[in-house]
Residue frames as a rotation matrix with the C-alpha (Angstrom) as fourth column:
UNK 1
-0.599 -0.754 -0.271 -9.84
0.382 -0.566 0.730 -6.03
-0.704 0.334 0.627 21.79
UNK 2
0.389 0.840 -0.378 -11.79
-0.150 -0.347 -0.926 -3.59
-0.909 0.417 -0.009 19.61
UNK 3
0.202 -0.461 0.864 -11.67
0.953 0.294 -0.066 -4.66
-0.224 0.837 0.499 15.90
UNK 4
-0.661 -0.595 -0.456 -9.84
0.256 -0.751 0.609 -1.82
-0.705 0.286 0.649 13.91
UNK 5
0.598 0.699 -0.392 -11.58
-0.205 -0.340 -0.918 0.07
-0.775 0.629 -0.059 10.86
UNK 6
-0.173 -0.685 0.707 -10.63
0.652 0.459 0.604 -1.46
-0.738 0.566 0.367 7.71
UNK 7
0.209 0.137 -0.968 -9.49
-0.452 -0.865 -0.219 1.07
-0.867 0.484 -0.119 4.65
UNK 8
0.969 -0.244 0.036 -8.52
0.125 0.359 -0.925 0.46
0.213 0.901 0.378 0.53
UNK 9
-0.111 -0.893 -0.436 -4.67
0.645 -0.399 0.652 0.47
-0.756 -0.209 0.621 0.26
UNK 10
0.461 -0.154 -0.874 -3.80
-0.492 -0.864 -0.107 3.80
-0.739 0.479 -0.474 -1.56
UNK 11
-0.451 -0.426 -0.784 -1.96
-0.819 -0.151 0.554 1.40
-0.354 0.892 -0.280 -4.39
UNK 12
-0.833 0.278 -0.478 -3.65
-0.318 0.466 0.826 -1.62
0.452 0.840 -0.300 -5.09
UNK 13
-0.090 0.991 -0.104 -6.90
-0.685 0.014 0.729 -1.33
0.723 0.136 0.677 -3.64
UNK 14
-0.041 0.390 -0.920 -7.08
0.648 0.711 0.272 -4.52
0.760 -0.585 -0.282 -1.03
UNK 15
0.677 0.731 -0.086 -8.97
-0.071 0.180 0.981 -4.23
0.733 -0.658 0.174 1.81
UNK 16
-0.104 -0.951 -0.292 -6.75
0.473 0.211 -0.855 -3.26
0.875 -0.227 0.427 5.08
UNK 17
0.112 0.044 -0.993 -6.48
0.966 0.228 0.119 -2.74
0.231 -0.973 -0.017 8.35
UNK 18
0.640 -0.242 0.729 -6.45
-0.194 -0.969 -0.152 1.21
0.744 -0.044 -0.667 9.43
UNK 19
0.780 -0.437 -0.447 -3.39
0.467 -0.067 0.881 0.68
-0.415 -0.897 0.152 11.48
UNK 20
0.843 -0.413 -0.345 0.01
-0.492 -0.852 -0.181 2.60
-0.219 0.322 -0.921 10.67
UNK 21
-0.221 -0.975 -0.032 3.28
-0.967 0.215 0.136 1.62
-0.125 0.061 -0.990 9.08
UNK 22
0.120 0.204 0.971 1.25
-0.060 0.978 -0.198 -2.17
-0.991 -0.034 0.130 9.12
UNK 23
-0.864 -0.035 -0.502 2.66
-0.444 -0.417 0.793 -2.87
-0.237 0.908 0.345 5.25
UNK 24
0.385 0.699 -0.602 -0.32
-0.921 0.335 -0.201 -4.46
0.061 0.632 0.773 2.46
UNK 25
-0.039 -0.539 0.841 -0.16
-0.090 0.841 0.534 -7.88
-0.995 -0.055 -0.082 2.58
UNK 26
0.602 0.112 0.791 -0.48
0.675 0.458 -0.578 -7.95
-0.427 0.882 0.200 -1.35
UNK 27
0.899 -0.222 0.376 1.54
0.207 -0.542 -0.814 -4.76
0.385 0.810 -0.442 -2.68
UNK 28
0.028 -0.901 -0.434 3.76
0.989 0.089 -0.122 -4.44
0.148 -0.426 0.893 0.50
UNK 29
-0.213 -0.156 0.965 2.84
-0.084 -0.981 -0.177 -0.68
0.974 -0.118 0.196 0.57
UNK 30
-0.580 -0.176 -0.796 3.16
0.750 0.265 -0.605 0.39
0.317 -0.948 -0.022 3.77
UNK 31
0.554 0.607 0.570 -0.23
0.487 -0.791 0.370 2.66
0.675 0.073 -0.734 4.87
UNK 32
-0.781 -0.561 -0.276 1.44
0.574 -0.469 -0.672 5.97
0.247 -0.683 0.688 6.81
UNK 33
0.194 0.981 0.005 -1.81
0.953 -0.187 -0.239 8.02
-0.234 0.051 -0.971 6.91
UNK 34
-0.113 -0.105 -0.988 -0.56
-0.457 -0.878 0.145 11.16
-0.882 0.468 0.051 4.64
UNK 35
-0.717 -0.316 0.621 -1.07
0.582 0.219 0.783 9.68
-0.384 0.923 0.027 1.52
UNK 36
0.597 0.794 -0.117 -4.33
0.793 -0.606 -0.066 11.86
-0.123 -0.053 -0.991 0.99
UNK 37
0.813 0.254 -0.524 -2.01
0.386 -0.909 0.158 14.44
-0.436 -0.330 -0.837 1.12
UNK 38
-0.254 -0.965 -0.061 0.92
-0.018 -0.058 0.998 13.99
-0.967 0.255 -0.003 -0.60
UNK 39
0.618 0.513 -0.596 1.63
-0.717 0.056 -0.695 14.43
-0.323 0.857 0.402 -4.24
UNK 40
0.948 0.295 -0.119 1.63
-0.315 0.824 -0.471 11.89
-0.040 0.484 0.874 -6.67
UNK 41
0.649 -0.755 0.097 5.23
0.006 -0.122 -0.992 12.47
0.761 0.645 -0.075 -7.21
UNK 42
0.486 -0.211 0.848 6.23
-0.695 -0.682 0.229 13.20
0.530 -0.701 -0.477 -3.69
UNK 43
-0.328 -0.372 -0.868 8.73
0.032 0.914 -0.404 10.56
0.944 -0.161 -0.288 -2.08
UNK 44
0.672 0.537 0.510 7.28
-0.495 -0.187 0.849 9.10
0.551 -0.823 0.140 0.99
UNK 45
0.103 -0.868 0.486 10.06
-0.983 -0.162 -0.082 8.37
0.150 -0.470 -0.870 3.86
UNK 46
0.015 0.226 0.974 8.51
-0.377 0.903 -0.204 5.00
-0.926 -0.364 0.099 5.57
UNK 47
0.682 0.446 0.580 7.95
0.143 0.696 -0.703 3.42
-0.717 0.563 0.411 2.33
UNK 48
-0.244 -0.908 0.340 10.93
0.282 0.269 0.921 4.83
-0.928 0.320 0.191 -0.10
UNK 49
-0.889 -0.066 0.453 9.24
0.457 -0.077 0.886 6.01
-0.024 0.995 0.099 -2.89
UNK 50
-0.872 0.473 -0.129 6.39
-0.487 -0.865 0.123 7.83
-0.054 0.170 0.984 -4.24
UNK 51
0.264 0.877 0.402 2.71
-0.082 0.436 -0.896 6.72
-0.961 0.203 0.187 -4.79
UNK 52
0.332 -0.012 -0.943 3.72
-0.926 -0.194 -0.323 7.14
-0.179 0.981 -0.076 -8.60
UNK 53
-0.494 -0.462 -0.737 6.28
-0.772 0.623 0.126 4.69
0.401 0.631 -0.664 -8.71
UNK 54
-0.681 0.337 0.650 4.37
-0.303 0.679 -0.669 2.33
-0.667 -0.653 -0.360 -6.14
UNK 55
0.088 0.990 0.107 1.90
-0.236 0.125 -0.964 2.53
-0.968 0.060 0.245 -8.78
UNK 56
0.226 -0.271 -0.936 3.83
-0.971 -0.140 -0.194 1.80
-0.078 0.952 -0.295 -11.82
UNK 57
-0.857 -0.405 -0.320 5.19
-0.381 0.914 -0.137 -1.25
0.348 0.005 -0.938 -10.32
UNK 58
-0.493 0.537 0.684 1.94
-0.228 0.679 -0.698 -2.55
-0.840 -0.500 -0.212 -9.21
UNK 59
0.585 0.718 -0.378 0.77
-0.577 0.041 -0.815 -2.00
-0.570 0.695 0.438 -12.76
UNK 60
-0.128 -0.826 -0.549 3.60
-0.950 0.261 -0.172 -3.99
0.285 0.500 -0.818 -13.96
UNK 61
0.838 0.384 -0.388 2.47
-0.287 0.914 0.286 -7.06
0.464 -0.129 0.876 -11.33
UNK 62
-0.333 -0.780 -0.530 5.33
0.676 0.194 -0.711 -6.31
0.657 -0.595 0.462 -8.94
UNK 63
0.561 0.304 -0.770 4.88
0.820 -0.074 0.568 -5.46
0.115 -0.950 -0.290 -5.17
UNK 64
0.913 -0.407 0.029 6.97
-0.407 -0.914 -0.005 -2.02
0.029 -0.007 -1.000 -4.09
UNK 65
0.130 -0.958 0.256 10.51
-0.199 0.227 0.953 -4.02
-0.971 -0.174 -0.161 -3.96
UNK 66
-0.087 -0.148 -0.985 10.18
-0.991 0.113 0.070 -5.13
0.101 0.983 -0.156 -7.72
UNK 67
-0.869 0.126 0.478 9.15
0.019 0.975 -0.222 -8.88
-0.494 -0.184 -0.850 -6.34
UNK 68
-0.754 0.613 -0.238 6.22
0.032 0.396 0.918 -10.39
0.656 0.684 -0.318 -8.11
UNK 69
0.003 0.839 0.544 2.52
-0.965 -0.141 0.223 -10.07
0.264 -0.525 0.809 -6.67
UNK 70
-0.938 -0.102 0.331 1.89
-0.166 0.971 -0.170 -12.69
-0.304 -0.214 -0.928 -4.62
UNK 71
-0.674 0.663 0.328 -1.68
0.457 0.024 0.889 -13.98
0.581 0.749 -0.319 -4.87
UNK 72
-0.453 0.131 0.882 -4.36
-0.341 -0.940 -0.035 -11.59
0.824 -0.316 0.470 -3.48
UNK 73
-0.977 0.124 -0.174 -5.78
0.211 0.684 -0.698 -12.20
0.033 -0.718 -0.695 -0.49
UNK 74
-0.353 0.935 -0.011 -9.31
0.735 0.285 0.615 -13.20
0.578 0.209 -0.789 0.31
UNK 75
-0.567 -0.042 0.823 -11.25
-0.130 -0.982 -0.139 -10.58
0.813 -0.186 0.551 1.64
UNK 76
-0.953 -0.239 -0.185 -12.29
0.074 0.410 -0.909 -10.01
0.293 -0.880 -0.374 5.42
């Protein structure tokens, strides 16, 4: 099986699989591959919310549901 290409997540940076809809295992964001293109503000469907707020609550030390970060994972 060929290994995938691995990308940043668009909110909290870890290290991730380029696959779709596959969420972060630390923030829970789910990558759709428009975030590049959307604006900051712009709700995204698959995920419920915007990169803004995704990014307010990750600066807060909560995951997109409002659950605490878990702890990050080790990189691959």
């Amino acid at each position: 099986m060929p290994k995938l290409d691995r990308i940043k997540c668009p909110i909290c940076g870890t290290e991730i699989e380029d696959e779709l809809f596959v969420p972060c295992p630390y923030c829970e964001w789910a990558y759709v591959g428009i975030e590049d293109v959307l604006e900051e503000d712009e709700q995204e469907a698959f995920n419920l919310m915007s990169l803004k707020d995704a990014r307010t609550l990750f600066k807060k030390g909560l995951t997109k549901w409002g659950d605490p970060l878990p702890q990050r994972p080790k990189a691959k």
